[in-house]
N, C-alpha and C positions, 0 to 999 in steps of 0.2 A: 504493500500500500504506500503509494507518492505521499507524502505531505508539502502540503501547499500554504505559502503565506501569502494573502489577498492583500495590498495595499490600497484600499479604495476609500475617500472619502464620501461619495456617493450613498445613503444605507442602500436605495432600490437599490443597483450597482450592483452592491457588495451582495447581498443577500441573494440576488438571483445568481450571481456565479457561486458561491459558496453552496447553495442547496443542488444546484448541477455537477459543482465537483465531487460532492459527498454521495450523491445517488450516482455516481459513478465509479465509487472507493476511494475516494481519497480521502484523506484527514487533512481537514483547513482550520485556518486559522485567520481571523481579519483583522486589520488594524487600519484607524483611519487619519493617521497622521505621521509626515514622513521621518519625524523623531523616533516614533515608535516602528514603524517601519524598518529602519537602519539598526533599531538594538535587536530586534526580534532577528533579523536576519544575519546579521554578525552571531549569533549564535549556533550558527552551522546545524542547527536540528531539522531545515528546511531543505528539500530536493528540487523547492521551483519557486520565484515568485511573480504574482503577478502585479504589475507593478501601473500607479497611475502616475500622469504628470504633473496635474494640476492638485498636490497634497498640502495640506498645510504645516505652517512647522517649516519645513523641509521637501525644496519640492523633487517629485520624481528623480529628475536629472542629477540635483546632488546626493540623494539616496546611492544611486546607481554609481556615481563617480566615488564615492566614500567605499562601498564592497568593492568596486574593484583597487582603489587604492589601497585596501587592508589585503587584496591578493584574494579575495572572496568569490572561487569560482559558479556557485550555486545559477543557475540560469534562472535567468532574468526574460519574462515576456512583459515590455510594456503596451497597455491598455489605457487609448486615452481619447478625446475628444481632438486632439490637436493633429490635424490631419496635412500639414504643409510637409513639402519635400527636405523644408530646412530639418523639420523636427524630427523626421523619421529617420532621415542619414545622424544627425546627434547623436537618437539615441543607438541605432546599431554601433557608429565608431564610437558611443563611448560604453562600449561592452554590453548591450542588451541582446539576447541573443532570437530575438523576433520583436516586432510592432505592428501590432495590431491598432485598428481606431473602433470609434463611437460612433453610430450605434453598429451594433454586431449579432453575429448568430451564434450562441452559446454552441453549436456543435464544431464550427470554426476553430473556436476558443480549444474545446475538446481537444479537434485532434491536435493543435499546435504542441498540445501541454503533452499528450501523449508523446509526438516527435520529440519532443527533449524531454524526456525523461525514458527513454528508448535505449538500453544496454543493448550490447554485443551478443549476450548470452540471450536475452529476450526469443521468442518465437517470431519470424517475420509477419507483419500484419496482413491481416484477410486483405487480399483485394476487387472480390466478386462475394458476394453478397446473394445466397439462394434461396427460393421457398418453392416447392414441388418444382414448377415447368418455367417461374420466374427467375431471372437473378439480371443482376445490377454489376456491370464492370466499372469499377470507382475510377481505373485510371481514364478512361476512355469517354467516361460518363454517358455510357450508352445502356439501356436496358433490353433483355430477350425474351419473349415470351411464346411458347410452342413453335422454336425454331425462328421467329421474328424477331428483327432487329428493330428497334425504335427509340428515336432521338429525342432526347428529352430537352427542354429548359431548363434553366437556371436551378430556375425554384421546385421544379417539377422532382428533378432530383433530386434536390433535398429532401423533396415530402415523402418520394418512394424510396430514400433512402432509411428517413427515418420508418416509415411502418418495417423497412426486411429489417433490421435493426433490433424489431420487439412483434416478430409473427406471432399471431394473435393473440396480441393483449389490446387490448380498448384502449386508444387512446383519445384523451378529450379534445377540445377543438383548443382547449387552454394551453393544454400540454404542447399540441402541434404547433400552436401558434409560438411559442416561448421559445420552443425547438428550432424553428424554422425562420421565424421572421424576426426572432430576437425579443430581448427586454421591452423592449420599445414598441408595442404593440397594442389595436385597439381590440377588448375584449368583446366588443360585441358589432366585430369586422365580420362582414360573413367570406372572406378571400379564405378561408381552408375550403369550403361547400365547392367555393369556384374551382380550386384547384384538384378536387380528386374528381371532381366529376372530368375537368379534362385528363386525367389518369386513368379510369375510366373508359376513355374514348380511346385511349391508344393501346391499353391493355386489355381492353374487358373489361363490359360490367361487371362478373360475377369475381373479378378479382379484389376490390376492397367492399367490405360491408356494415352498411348502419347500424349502427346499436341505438336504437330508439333511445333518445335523452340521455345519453350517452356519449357517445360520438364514432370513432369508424374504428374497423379491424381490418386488415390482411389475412386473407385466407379463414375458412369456414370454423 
């Protein structure tokens, strides 16, 4: 199990990534200011952090310039609203080792943290994705279904990502939407209905299914 130190001052922020990293095994930890940030992580009990820019106290960048000037290899993902070319080279030359921005899709985040925290000895990651006659090639981002091949969007394969992901377990239209379109989402958007019915069109109706007041599954 990773443990993860959350740098965010945000709470929404913080709390939707910390309940994503924990339902996915990890042990986190959050702190919202960048004093606390820099003693928590100088204490080397951390495998990853995620780091914001905009912290108080102490912001992001000197965080990140302080661990690496104590020789503090621990990998560093900064997560931040500041989206300019200036900030994002910053912070990679000054030792972060990804930059990601605001707003974002929580399974982005996923695999990032996975990739760095990724040993040698580890098992290589799945890169096809199966259920009976469906599966999903992640590098290609193409889906198959009874021998068909069919090209998906953006978002499309995120959403048929995430249902091969959790074959059939219900997921809510809250869930997908958090998954899919990130923190930053309207609760009562009907764009999941939109998007499985065009999944749906390409795969088959009988491939995802309503769960009355509920919301959809993968497979029967």
């Amino acid at each position: 199990m990773g443990r993860i130190l959350i740098a965010e001052d945000e709470q929404r922020i913080a709390s939707f990534v910390e309940k994503g990293l924990r339902a996915n095994g990890f042990s986190t930890s959050t702190v919202g200011d960048g004093n606390a940030a820099l003693d928590y992580a100088l204490t080397g009990d951390f495998d990853l952090v995620v780091l914001d820019l905009g912290l108080p106290g102490r912001d992001g960048f000197a965080v990140l310039h302080a661990l690496r000037q104590a020789r503090v290899t621990t990998p560093v993902i900064i997560l931040t609203a500041r989206d300019s070319v200036h900030d994002t080279v910053a912070g990679l030359e000054g030792g972060a080792d990804d930059y990601m921005t605001k707003p974002f899709r929580f399974e982005e985040l996923l695999a990032r943290v996975r990739l760095r925290l990724r040993t040698p000895e580890r098992a290589p990651e799945v890169t096809v994705l199966r259920h009976e006659e469906l599966s999903l090639d992640l590098r290609t981002r193409r889906a198959q279904i009874q021998g068909r091949t069919v090209d998906l969007t953006a978002r499309e394969f995120s959403l048929l990502e995430l249902f091969l992901r959790h074959p059939g377990q219900v997921l809510t239209r809250e869930q997908i939407l958090s998954h899919v379109w990130g923190y930053d989402f309207d609760p009562g958007s009907n764009v999941v209905d939109v998007y499985v019915r065009a999944l749906r069109r390409k795969l088959g109706a009988e491939c995802i299914y309503t769960v009355r007041g509920m919301g959809y599954r993968l497979g029967a």
